[in-house]
C-alpha positions as a Markdown table, in Angstrom:
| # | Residue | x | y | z |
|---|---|---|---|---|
| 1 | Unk | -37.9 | -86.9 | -52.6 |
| 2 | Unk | -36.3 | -87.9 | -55.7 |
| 3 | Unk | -32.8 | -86.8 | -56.6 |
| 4 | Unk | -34.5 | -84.7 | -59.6 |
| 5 | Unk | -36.7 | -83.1 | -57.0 |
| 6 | Unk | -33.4 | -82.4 | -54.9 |
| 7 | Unk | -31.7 | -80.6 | -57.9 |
| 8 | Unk | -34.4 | -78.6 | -58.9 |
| 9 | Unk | -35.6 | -77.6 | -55.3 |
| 10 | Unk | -32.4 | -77.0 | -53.8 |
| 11 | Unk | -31.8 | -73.5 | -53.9 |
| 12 | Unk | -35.1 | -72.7 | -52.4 |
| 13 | Unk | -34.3 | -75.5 | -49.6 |
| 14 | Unk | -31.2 | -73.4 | -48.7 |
| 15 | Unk | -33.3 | -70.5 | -48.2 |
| 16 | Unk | -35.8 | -72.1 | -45.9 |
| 17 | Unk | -32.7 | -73.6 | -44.0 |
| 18 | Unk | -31.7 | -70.3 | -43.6 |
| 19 | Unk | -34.7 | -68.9 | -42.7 |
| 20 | Unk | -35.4 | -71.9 | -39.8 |
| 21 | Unk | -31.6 | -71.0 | -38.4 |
| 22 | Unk | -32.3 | -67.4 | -38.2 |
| 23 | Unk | -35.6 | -67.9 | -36.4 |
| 24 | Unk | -33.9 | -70.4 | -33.9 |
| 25 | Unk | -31.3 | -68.1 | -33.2 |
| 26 | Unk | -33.9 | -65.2 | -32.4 |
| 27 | Unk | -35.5 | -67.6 | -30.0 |
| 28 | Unk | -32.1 | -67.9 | -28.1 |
| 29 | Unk | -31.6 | -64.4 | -27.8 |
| 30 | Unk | -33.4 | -61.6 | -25.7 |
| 31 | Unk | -36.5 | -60.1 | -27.4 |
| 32 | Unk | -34.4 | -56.5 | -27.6 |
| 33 | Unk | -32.3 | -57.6 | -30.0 |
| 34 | Unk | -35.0 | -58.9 | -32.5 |
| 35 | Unk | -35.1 | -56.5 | -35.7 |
| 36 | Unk | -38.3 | -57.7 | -35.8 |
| 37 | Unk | -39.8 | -55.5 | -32.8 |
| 38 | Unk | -40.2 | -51.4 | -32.8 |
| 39 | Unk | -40.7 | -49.3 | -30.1 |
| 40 | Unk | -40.9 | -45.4 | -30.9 |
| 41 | Unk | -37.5 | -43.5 | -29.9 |
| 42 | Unk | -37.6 | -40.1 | -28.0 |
| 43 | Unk | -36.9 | -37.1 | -30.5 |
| 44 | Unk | -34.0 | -35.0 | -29.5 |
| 45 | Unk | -36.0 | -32.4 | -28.3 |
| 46 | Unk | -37.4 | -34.7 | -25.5 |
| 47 | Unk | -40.7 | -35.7 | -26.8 |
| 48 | Unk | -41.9 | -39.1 | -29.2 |
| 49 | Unk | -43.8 | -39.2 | -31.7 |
| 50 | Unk | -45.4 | -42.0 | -33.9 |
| 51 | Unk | -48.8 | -43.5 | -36.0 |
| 52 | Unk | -48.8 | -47.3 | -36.3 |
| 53 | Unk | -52.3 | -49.1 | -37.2 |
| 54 | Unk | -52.3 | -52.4 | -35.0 |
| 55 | Unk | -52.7 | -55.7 | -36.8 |
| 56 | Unk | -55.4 | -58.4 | -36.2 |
| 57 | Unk | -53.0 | -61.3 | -36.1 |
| 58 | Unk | -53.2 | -64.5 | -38.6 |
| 59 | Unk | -54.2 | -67.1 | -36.0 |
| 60 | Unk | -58.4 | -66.0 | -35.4 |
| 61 | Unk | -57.7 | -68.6 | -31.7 |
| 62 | Unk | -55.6 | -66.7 | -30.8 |
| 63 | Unk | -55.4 | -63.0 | -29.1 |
| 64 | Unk | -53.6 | -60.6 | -31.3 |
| 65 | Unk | -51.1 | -59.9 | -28.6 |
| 66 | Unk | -49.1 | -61.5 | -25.8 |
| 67 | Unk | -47.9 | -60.6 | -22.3 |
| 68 | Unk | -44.2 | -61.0 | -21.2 |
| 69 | Unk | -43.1 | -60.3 | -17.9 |
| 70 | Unk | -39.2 | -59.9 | -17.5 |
| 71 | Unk | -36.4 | -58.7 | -14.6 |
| 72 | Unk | -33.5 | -56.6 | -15.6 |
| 73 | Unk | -31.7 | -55.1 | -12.4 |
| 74 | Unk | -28.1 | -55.3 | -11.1 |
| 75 | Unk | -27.1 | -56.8 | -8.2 |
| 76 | Unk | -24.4 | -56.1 | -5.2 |
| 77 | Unk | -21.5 | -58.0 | -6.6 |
| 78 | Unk | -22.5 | -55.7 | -9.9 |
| 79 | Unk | -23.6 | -57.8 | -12.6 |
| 80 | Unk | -26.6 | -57.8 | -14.0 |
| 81 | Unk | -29.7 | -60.3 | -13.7 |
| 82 | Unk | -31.5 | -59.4 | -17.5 |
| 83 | Unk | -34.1 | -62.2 | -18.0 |
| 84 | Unk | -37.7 | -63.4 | -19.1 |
| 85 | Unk | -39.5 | -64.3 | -16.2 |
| 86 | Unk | -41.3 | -67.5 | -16.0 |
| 87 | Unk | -44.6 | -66.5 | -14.7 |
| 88 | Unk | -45.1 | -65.3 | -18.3 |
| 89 | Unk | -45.8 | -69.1 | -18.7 |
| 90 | Unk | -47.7 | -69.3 | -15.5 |
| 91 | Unk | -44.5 | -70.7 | -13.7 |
| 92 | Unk | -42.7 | -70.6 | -11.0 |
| 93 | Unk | -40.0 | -68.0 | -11.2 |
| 94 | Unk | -37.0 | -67.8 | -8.7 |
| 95 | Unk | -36.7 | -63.7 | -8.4 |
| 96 | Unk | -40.3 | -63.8 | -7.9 |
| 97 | Unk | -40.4 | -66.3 | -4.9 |
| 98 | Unk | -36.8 | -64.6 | -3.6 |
| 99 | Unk | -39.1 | -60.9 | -4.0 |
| 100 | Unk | -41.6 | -62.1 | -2.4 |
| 101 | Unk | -39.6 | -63.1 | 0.5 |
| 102 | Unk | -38.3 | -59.7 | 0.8 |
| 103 | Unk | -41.4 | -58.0 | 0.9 |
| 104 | Unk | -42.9 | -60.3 | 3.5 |
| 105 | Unk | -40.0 | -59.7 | 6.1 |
| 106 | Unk | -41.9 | -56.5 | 6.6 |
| 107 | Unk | -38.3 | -54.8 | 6.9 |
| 108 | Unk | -37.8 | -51.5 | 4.8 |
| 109 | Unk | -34.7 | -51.8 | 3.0 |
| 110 | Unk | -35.7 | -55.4 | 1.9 |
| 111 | Unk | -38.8 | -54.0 | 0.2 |
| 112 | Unk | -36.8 | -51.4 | -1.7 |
| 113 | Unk | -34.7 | -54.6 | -3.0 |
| 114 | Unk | -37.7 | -55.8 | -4.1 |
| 115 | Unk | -38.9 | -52.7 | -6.1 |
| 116 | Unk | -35.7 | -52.6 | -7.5 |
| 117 | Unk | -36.1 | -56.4 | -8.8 |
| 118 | Unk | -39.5 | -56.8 | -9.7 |
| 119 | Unk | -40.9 | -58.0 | -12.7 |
| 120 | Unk | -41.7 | -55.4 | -15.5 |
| 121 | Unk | -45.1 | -56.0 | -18.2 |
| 122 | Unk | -44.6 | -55.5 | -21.5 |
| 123 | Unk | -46.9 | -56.3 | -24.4 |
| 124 | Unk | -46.5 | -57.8 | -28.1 |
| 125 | Unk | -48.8 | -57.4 | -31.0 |
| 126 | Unk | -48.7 | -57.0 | -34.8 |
| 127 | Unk | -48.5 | -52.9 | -36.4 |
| 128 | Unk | -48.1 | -51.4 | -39.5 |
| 129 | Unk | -45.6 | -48.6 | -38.9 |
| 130 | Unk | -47.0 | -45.4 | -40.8 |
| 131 | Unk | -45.0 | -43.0 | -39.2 |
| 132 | Unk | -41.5 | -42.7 | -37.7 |
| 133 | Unk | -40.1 | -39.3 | -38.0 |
| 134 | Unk | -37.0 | -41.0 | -35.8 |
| 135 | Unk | -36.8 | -43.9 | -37.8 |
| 136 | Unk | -38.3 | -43.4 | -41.4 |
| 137 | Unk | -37.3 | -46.3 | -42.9 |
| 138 | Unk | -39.5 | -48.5 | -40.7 |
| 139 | Unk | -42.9 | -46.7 | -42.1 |
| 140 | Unk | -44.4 | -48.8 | -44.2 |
| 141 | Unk | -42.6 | -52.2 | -42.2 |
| 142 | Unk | -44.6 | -54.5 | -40.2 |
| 143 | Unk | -43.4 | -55.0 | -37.0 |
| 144 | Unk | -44.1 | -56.4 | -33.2 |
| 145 | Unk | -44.9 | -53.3 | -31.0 |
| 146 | Unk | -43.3 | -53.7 | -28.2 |
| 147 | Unk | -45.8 | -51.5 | -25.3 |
| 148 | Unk | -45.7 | -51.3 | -21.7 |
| 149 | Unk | -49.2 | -51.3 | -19.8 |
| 150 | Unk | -50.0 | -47.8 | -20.4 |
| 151 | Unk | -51.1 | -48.1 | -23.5 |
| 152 | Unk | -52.4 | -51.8 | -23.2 |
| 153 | Unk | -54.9 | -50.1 | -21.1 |
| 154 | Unk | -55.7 | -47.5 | -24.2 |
| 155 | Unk | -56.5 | -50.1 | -26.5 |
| 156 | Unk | -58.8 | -51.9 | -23.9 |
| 157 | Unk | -60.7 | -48.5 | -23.4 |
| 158 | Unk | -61.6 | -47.9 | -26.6 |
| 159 | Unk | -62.6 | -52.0 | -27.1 |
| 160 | Unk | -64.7 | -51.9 | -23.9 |
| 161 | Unk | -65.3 | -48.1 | -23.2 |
| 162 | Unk | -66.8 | -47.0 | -19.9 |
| 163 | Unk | -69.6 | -45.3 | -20.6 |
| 164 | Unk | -73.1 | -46.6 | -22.8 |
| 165 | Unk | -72.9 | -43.9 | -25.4 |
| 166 | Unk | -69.1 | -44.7 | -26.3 |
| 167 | Unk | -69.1 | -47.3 | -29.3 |
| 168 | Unk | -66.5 | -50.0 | -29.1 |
| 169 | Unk | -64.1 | -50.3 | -31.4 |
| 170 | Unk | -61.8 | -53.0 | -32.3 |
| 171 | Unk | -58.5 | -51.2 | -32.8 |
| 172 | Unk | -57.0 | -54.4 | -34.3 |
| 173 | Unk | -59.8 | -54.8 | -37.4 |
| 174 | Unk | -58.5 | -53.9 | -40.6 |
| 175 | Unk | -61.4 | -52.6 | -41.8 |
| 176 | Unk | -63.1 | -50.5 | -38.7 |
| 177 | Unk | -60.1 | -50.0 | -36.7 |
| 178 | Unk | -58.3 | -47.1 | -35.9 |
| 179 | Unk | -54.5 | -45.7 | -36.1 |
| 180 | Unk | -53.2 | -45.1 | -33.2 |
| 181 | Unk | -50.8 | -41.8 | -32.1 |
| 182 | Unk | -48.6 | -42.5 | -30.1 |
| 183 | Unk | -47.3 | -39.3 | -28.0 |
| 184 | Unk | -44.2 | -39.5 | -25.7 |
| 185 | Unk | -43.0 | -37.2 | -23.2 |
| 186 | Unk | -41.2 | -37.2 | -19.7 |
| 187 | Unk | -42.9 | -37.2 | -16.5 |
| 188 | Unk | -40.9 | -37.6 | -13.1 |
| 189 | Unk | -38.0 | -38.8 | -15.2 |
| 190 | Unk | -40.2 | -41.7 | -17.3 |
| 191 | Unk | -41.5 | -42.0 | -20.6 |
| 192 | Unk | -45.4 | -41.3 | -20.4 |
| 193 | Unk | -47.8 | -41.8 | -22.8 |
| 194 | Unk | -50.8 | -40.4 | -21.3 |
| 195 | Unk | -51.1 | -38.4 | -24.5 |
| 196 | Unk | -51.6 | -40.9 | -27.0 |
| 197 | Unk | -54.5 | -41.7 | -28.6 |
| 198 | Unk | -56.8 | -43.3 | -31.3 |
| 199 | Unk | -57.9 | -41.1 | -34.3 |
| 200 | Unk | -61.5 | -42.0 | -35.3 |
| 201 | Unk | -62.1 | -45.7 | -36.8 |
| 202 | Unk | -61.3 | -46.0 | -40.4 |
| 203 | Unk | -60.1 | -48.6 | -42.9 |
| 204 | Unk | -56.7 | -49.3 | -43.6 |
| 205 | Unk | -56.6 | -49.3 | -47.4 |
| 206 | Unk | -59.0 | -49.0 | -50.3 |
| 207 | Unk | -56.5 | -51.3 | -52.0 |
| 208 | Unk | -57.1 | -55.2 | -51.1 |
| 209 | Unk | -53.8 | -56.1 | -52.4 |
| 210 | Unk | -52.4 | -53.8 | -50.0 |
| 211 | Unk | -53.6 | -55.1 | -47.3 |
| 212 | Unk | -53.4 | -58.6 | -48.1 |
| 213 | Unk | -49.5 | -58.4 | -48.1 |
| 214 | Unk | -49.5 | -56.6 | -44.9 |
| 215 | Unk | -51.8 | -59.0 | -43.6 |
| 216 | Unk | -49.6 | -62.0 | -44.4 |
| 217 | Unk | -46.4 | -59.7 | -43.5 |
| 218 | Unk | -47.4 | -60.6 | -39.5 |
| 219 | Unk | -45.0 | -62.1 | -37.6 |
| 220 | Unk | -46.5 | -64.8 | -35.0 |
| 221 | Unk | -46.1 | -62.7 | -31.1 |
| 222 | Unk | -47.4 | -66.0 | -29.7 |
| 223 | Unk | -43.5 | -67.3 | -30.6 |
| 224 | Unk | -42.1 | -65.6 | -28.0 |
| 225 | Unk | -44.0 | -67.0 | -25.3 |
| 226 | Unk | -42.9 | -70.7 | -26.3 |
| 227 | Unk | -41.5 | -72.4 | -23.6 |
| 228 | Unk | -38.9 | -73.0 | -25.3 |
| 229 | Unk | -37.7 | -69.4 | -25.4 |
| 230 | Unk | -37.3 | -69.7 | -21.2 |
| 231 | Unk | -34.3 | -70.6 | -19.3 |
| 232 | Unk | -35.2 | -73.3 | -16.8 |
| 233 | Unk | -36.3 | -72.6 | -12.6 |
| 234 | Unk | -32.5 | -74.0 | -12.1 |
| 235 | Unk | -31.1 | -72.1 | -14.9 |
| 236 | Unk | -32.4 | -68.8 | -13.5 |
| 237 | Unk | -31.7 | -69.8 | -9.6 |
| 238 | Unk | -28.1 | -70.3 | -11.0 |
| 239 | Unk | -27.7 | -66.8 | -12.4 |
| 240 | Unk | -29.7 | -65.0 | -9.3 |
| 241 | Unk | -27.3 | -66.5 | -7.3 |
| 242 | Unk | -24.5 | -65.3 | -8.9 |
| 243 | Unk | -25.7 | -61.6 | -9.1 |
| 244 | Unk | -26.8 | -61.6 | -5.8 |
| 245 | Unk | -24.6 | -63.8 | -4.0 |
| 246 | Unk | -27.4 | -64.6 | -1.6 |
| 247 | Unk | -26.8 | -66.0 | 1.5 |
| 248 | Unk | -29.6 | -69.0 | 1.3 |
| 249 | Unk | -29.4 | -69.9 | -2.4 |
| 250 | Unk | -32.9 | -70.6 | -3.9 |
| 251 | Unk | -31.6 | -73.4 | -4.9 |
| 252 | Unk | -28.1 | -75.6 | -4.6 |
| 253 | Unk | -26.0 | -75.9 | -7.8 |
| 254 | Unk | -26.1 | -79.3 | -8.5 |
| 255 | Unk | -27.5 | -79.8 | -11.7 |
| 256 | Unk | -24.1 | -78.9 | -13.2 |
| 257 | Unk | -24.6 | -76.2 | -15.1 |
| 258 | Unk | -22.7 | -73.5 | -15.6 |
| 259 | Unk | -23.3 | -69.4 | -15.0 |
| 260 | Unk | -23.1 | -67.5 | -18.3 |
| 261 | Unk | -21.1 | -64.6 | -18.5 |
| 262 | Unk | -23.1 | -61.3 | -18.5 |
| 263 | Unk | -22.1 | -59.4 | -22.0 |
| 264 | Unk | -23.1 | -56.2 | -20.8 |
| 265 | Unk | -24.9 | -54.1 | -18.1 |
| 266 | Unk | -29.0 | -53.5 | -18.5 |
| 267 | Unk | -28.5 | -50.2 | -19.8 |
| 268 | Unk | -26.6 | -51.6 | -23.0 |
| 269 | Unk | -29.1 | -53.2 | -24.2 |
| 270 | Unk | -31.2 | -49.7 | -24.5 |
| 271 | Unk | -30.8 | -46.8 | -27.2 |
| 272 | Unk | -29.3 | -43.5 | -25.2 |
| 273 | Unk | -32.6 | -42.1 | -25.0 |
| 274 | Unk | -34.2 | -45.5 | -23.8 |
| 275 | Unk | -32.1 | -45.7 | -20.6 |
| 276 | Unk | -34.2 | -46.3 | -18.0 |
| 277 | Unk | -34.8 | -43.9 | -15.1 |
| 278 | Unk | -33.7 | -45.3 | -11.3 |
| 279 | Unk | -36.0 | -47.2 | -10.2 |
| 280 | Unk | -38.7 | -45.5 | -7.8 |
| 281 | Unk | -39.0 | -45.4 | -4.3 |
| 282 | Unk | -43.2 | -45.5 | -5.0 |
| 283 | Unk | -44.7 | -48.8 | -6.9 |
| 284 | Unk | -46.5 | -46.6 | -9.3 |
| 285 | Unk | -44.3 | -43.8 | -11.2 |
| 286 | Unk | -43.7 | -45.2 | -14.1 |
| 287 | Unk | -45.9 | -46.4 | -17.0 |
| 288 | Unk | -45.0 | -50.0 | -17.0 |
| 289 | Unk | -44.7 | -51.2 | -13.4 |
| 290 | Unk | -47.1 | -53.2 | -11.3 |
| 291 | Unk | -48.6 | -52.3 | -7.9 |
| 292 | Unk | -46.2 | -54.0 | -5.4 |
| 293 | Unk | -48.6 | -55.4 | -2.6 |
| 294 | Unk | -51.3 | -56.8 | -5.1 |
| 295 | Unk | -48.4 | -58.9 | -7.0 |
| 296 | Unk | -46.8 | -60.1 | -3.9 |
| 297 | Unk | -50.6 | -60.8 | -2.7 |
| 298 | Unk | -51.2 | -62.5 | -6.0 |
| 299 | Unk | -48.2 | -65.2 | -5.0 |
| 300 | Unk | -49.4 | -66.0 | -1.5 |
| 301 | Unk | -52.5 | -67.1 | -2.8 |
| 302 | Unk | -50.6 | -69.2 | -5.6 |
C-alpha cells in the first residue's frame, strides 16, 4: 500500500480496526452480554409476547443455526461456575465428567448435585424482529435468537411434520417461510412456550431491496461456536475447583494459571423477569433441560 493509498483510506481503516476490536472483545465475553442476541422479555402482566421471521443464514454449507451447551450454577463455598461448556465442540468438559461421576455413585444427594450442575441447550440462529411490544426498538433489527429446546423442536416439526398430509415448510426461506409467534407464559415456575406457533407460510417482503439488506444484516451464529471462544479443559478444571472446592480435583493446578474473580452471581447476568426458577428435583420441568440418564448414558459410551 502506497502512502497515497494510506491517506486516502485511512479513515475507513480506523473503522474496520474498530469494528475487528469490537468483534474480538465479544468473543471474550459471555454470549449474554452480546447486543447482538434477543430473547423476548416477559410482560408485566406475566405473559411474553413476540413475531420474529427466522433468517436463512449467508453461509448455504452451513446450518442456519448452532447449538451451545453451557453450566451456570453456584457452588458450596458460594461463587458461581457461569461457563460454555466444551462438549459444544464435541470435547471433553470437566463438569460433565465430575456430573457424571455423581450420578454414577448411585447415591441420592449426589444426583441432585448433578441436576443442579448440568449442562443447559440453547440455540442460535438469524431473525428479523417484527414485533417486540417489550422492546420496540428492536422491531425491524436483525438479531441472533437466542431459544432453548422447546422451540428448536417447533421449527423441526413444521420442517419434517409427522403426519403424510402435513406439508413441510422451511421456516428459515425468505420466500416460503413463515413468522413465527412466539407465546410465553409460566408453568411450574418456568417460562413455557408450548403456545407458540407458525402462522401460515408467506414471503417476507414484496420489496427485494428490503430483503436484500436484511439478508446481508445477518450476523454469522457459527462465530460463537469457534474454538476460540472456549476456555481450555485446565482453564475450566481450575474454576470448578475453586467453586466447588472438591475434594479430588479434576485436575492439579499446575499449569499456572490463575482463577478469575467471579464479577457477579448467575442471576446478574439475567433481566428481573429472566431469573431463573430453582432448579428441579425432576430432569424434565423446564423447557430447556435435557433428560438426565440419557446424557450421562451418552458419556459412558463416549
Amino acid at each position: 500500500m502506497s502512502f497515497e493509498d494510506y491517506m486516502q483510506n485511512r479513515k475507513s481503516a480506523f473503522e474496520k480496526l474498530t469494528t475487528n476490536l469490537k468483534t474480538e472483545l465479544q468473543g471474550n465475553q459471555d454470549n449474554r452480554t452480546d447486543d447482538r442476541i434477543w430473547k423476548p422479555k416477559m410482560g408485566k402482566d406475566g405473559t411474553g409476547y413476540a413475531v420474529i421471521r427466522l433468517l436463512p443464514g449467508s453461509n448455504p454449507d452451513k446450518t442456519p443455526w448452532v447449538r451451545m451447551y453451557d453450566h451456570g450454577f453456584q457452588g458450596p463455598t458460594g461463587k458461581w461456575y457461569i461457563e460454555n461448556s466444551l462438549t459444544t465442540i464435541s470435547q471433553k468438559d470437566p463438569v460433565s465428567e465430575y456430573n457424571a461421576t455423581l450420578w454414577n455413585s448411585g447415591i441420592e444427594a449426589n444426583k441432585d448435585i448433578a441436576r443442579k450442575q448440568k449442562r443447559r441447550t440453547s440455540y442460535f440462529a438469524n431473525a428479523l424482529i417484527l414485533k417486540d411490544p417489550e422492546h420496540p426498538e428492536n422491531e425491524g433489527q436483525v438479531k441472533m435468537f437466542r431459544f432453548g429446546q422447546k422451540i428448536f423442536d417447533k421449527i423441526m416439526s413444521v420442517m419434517q411434520p409427522e403426519f403424510a398430509d402435513d406439508t413441510p415448510v422451511n421456516p428459515f426461506d425468505m420466500i416460503e417461510g413463515a413468522n413465527f409467534r412466539i407465546k410465553i407464559k409460566i408453568v411450574s415456575g418456568y417460562w413455557n412456550y408450548d403456545s407458540s406457533e407458525f402462522e401460515k407460510p408467506a414471503i417476507l417482503s414484496e420489496d427485494n431491496s428490503k430483503m436484500k439488506s436484511m439478508f446481508e444484516a445477518q450476523h454469522d451464529v457459527h462465530e460463537l461456536i469457534d474454538s476460540s471462544n472456549f476456555k481450555s479443559y485446565e482453564e475450566l478444571s481450575v474454576r470448578l475447583n475453586e467453586v466447588t472446592e472438591k475434594t479430588s480435583p479434576v485436575i492439579n493446578n499446575q499449569s499456572g494459571l490463575q482463577p478469575t474473580e467471579e464479577k457477579g452471581e448467575w442471576n446478574n447476568v439475567f433481566q428481573k423477569d429472566e431469573v431463573p426458577a430453582p432448579a428441579p428435583v425432576a430432569s424434565k420441568s423446564s423447557d430447556d433441560d435435557e433428560d438426565l440418564e440419557d446424557y450421562f448414558k451418552s458419556l459412558a459410551k463416549d
